[in-house]
C-alpha atoms as an extended CHARMM CRD file, in Angstrom:
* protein
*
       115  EXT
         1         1  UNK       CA              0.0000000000        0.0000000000        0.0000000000  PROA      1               0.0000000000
         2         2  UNK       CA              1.7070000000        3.3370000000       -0.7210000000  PROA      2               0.0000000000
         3         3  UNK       CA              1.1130000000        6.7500000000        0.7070000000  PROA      3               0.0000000000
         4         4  UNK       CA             -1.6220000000        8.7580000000       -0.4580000000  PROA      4               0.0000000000
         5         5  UNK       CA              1.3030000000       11.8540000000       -1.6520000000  PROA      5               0.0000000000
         6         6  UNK       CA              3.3610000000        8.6030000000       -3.2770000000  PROA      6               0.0000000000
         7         7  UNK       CA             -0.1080000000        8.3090000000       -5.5200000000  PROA      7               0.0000000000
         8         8  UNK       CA             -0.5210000000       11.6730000000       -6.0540000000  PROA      8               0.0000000000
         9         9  UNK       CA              3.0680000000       12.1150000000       -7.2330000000  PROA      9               0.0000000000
        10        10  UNK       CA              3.0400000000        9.2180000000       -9.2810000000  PROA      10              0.0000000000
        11        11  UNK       CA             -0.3140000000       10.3040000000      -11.1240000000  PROA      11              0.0000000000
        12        12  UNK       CA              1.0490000000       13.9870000000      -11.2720000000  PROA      12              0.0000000000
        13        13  UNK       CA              4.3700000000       12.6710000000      -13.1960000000  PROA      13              0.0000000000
        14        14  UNK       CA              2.9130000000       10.6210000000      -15.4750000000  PROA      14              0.0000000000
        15        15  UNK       CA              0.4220000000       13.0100000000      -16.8680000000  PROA      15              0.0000000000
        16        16  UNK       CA              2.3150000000       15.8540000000      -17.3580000000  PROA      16              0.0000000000
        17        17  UNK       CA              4.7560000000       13.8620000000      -19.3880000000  PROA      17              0.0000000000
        18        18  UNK       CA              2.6960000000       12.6590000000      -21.0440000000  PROA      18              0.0000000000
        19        19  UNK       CA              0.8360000000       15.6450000000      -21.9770000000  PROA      19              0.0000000000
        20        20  UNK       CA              4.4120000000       16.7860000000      -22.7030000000  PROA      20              0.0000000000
        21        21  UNK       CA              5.3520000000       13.5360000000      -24.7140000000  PROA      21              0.0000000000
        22        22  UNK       CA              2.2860000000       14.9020000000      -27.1030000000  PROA      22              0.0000000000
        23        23  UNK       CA              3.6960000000       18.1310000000      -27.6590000000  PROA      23              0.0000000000
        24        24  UNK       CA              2.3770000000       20.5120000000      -25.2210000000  PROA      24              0.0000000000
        25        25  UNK       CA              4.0250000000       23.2680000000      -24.0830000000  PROA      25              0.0000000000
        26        26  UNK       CA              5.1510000000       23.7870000000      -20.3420000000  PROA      26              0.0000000000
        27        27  UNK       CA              3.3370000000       26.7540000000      -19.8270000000  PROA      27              0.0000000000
        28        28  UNK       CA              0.2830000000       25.3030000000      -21.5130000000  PROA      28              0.0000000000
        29        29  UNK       CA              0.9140000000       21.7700000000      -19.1640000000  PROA      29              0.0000000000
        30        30  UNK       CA              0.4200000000       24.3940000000      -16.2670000000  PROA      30              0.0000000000
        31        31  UNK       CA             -2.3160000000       26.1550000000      -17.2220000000  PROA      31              0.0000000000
        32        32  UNK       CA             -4.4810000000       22.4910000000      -17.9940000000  PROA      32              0.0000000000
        33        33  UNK       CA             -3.1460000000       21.3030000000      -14.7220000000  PROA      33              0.0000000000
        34        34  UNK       CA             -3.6520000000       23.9960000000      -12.6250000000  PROA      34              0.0000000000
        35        35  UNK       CA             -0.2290000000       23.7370000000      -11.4760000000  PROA      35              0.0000000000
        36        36  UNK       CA              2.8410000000       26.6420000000      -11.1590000000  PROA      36              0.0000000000
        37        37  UNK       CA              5.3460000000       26.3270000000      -14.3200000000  PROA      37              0.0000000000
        38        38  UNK       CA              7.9160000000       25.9040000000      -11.5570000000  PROA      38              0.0000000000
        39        39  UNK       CA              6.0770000000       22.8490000000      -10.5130000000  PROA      39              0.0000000000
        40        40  UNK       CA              5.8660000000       21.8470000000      -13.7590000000  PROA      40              0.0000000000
        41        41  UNK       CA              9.5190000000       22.2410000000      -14.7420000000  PROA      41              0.0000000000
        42        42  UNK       CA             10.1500000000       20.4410000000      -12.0180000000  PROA      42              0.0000000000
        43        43  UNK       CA              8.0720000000       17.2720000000      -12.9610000000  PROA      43              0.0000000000
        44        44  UNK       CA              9.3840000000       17.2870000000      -16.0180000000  PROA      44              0.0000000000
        45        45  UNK       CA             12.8430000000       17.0260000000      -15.3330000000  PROA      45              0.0000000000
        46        46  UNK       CA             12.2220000000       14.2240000000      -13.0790000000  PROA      46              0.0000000000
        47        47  UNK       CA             13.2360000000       11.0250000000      -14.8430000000  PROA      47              0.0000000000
        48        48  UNK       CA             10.8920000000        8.8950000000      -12.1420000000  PROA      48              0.0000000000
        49        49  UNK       CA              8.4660000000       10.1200000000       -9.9490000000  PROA      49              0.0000000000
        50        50  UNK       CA             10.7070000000        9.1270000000       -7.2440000000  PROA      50              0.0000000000
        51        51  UNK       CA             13.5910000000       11.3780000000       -8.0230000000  PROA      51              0.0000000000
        52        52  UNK       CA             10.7350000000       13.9120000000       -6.4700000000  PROA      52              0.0000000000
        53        53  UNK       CA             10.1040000000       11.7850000000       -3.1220000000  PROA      53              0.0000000000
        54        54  UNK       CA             12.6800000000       14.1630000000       -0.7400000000  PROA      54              0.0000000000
        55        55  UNK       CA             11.8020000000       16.3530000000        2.2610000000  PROA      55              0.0000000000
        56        56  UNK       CA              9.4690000000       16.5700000000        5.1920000000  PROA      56              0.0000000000
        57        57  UNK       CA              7.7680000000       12.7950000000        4.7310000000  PROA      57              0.0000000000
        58        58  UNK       CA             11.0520000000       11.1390000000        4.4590000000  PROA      58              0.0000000000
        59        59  UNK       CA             12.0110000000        8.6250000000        7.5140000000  PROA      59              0.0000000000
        60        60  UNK       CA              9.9390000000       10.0680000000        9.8420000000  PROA      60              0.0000000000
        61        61  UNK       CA              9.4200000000        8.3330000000       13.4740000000  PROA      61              0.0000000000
        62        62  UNK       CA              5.8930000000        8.2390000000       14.9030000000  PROA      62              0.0000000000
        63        63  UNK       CA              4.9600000000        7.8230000000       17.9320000000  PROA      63              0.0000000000
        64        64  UNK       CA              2.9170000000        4.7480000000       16.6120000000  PROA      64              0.0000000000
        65        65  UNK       CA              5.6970000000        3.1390000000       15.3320000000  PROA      65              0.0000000000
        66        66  UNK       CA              6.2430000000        0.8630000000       18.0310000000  PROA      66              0.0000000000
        67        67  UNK       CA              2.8810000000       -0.3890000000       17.8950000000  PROA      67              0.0000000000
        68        68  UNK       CA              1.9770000000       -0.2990000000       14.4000000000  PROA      68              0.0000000000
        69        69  UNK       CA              2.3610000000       -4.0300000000       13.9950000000  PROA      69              0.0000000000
        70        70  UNK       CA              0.0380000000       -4.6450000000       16.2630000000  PROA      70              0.0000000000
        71        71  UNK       CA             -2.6090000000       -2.1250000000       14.9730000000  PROA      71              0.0000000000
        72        72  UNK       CA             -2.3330000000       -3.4550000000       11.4840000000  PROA      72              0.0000000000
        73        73  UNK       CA             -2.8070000000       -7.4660000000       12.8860000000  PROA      73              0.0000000000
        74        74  UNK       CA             -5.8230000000       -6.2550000000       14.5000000000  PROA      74              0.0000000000
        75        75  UNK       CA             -6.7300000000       -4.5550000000       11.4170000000  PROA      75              0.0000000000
        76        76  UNK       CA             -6.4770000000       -7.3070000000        9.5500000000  PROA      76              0.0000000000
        77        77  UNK       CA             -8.3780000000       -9.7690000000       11.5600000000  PROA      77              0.0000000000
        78        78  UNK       CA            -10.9990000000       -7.2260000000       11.3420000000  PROA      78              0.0000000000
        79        79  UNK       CA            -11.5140000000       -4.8880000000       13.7690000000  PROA      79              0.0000000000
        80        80  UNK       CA            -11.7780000000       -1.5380000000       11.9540000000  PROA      80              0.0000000000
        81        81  UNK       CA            -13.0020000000        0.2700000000       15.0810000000  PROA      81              0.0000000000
        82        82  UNK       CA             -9.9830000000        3.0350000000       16.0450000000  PROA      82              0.0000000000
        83        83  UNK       CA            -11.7250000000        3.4780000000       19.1610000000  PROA      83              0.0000000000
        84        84  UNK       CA            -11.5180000000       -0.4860000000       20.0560000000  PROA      84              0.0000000000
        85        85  UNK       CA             -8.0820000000       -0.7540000000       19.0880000000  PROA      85              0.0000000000
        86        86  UNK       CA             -6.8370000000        2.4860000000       20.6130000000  PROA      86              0.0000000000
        87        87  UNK       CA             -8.0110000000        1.2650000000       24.2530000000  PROA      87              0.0000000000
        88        88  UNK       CA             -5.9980000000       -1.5960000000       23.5460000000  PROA      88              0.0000000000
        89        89  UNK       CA             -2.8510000000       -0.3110000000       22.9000000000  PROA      89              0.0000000000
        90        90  UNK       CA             -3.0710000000        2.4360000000       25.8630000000  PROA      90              0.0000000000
        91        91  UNK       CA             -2.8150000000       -0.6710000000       28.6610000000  PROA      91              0.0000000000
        92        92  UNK       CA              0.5480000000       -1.7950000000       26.4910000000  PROA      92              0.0000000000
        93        93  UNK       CA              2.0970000000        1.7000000000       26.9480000000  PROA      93              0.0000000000
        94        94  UNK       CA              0.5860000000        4.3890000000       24.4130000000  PROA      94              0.0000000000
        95        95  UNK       CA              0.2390000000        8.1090000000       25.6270000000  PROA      95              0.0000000000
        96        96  UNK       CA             -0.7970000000        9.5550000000       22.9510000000  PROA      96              0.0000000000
        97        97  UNK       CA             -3.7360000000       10.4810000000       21.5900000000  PROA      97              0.0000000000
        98        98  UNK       CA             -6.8620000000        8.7030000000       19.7250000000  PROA      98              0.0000000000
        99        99  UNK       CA             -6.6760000000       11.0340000000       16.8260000000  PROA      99              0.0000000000
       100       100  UNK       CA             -3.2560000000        9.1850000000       16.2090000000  PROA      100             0.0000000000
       101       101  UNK       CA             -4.9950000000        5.5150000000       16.1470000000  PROA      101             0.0000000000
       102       102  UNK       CA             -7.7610000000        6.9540000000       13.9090000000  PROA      102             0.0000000000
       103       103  UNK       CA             -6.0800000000        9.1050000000       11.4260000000  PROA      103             0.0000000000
       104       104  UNK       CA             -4.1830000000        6.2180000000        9.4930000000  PROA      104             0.0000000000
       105       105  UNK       CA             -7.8920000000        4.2060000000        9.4130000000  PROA      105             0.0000000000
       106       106  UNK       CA             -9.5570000000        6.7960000000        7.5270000000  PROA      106             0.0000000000
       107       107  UNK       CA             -6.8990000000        6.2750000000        4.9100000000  PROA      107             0.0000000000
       108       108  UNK       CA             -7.5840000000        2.5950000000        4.1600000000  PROA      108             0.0000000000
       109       109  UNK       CA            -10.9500000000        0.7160000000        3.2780000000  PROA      109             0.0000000000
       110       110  UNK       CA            -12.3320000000       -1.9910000000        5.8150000000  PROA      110             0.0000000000
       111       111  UNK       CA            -10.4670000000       -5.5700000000        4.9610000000  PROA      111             0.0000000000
       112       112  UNK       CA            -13.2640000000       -8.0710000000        4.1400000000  PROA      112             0.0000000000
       113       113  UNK       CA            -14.8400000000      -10.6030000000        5.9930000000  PROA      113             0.0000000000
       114       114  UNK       CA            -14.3840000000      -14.0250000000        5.8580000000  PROA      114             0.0000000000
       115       115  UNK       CA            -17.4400000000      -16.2630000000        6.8120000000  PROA      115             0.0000000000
């Protein structure tokens, strides 16, 4: 599963060289995008969309980290409730807040059940 600004970037990078590939213009790439020309000078000197992966989202630590194995086994055997599965990770050592636990479920769609 990648990251929601991996997807983006990815999408991003392969339209607007495409759009290029057909013979538009920079400026016009911009103005059909709605993006800056800097932003789109940018893109298109990128040889992969990953060449353009750099900066604040790199390696970060969380303070999930430590229990996100956890959270996604419990996701996986189903329980999709943040609430649920944040009161079980506060008795193992977690100070931090729900909005932590919930903000990376809103993200993903509920696994499906298995009868």
């Amino acid at each position: 599963m990648g990251h929601r600004f991996a997807e983006r970037t990815r999408a991003k990078h392969a339209t607007i060289h495409a759009l290029l590939a057909a013979g538009h213009s920079k400026r016009s790439v911009a103005r059909q995008l709605g993006m800056s020309q800097n932003a789109v000078l940018r893109f298109s000197r990128a040889d992969r969309p990953e060449d353009l992966f750099d900066g604040q989202w790199q390696n970060r630590t969380s303070v999930l980290d430590e229990y996100k194995t956890y959270l996604d086994d419990r996701w996986t055997e189903g329980c999709t409730n943040a609430w649920k599965r944040w009161e079980e990770i506060v008795p193992l050592g977690y100070k931090s807040s729900y909005q932590r636990v919930r903000a990376p479920t809103c993200t993903r769609s509920a696994p499906r059940r298995t009868r």
